[in-house]
C-alpha positions as CSV (number, residue, x, y, z in Angstrom):
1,X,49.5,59.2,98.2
2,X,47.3,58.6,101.5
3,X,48.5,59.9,104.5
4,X,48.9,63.8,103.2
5,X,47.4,66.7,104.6
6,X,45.3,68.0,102.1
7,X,43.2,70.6,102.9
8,X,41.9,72.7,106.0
9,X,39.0,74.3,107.5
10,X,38.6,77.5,109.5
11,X,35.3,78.0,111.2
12,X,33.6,81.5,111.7
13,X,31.7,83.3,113.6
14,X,31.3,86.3,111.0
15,X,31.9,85.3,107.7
16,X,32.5,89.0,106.2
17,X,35.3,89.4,109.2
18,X,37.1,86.2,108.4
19,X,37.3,86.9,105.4
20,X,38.7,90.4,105.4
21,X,41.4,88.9,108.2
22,X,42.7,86.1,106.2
23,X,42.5,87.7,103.0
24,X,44.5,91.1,104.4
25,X,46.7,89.2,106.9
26,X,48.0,86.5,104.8
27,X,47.2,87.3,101.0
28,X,45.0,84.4,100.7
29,X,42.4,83.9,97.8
30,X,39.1,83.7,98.9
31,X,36.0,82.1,97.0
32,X,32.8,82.3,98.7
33,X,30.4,79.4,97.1
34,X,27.2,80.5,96.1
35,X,24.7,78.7,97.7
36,X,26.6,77.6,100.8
37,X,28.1,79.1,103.7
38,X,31.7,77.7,102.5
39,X,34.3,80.3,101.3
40,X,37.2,78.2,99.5
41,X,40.8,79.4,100.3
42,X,43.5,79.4,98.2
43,X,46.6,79.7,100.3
44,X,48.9,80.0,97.4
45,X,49.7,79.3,93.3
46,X,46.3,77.6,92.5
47,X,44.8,75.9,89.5
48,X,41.4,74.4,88.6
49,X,43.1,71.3,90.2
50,X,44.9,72.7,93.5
51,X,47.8,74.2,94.4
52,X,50.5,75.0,91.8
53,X,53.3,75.2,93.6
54,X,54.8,72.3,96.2
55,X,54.2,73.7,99.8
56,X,50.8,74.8,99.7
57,X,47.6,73.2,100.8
58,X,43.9,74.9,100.2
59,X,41.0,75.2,102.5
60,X,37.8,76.5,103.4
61,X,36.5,78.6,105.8
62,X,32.6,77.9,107.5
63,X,30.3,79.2,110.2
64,X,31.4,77.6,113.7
65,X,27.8,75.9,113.6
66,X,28.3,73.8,111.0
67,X,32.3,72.6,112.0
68,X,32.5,69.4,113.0
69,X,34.9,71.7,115.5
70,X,34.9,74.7,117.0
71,X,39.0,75.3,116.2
72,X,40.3,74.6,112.7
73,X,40.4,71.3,111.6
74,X,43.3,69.2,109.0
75,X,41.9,67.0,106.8
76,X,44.1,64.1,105.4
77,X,44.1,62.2,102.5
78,X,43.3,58.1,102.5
79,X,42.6,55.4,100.4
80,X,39.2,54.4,102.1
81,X,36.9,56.5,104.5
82,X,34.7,53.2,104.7
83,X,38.7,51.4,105.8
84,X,39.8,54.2,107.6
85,X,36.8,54.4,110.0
86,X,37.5,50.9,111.3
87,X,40.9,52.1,112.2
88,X,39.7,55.3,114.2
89,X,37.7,53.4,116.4
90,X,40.1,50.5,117.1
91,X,42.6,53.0,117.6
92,X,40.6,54.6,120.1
93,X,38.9,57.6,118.2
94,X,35.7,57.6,117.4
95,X,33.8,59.1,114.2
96,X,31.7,62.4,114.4
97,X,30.8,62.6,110.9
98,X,30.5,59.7,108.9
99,X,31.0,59.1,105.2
100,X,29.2,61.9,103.2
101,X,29.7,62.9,99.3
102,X,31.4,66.2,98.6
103,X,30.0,66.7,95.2
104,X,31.4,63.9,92.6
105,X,34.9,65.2,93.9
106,X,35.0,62.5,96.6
107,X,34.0,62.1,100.2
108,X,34.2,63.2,103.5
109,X,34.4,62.1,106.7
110,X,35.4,63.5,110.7
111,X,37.1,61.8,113.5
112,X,38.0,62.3,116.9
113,X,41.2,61.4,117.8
114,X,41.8,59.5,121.4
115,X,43.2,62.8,122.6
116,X,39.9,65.1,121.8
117,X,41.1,66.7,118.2
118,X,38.9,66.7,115.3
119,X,40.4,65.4,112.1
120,X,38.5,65.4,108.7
121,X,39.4,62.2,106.1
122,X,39.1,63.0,102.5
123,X,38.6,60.1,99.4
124,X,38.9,61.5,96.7
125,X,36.3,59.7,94.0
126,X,37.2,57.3,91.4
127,X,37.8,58.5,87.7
128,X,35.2,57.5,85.9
């Protein structure tokens, strides 16, 4: 279903100190990626495919430099970046990152909204 929140993204200054903060604070899972400065976060019940359990979203956690924000940032769920792009910008936004592939999970994208808040989009690819 488009239009769902879907994941989020904490930037960091120090990684090692997020880390320890969120993990401690909230009991979140934490999965640095080897090879990247992106730590996946499991915020609750996880599988291979995402949360488990209704109420939970996951995330990821990344050094402030390479945010497309310096605060966190939603990301939400549509049908088509490529569509969805269109819509910012007539709406008012504009786009800071455009259409890149995440993998052959899906795509990414982020927006500024009219009012100056970054939002990432997220298409997930087509089953193959």
């Amino acid at each position: 279903m488009s239009g769902r929140v879907v994941h989020f993204e904490i930037p960091y200054d120090d990684g090692d100190r997020a880390r320890r903060f969120y993990g401690e604070t909230f009991g979140w899972q934490l999965q640095e990626m080897p090879g990247m400065e992106y730590t996946l976060v499991m915020s609750g019940p996880s599988s291979d495919t995402g949360p488990s359990e209704a109420g939970f979203i996951n995330g990821g956690m990344l050094a402030r430099e390479e945010s497309a924000a310096p605060g966190p940032v939603v990301v939400i769920d549509v049908d088509s970046i490529d569509a969805k792009l269109i819509k910012v910008e007539e709406a008012g936004g504009s786009v800071l990152v455009p259409k890149q592939p995440v993998g052959a999970m899906g795509f990414t994208a982020y927006v500024k909204d009219p009012e100056g808040n970054v939002v990432g989009l997220w298409e997930t690819a087509a089953s193959t």
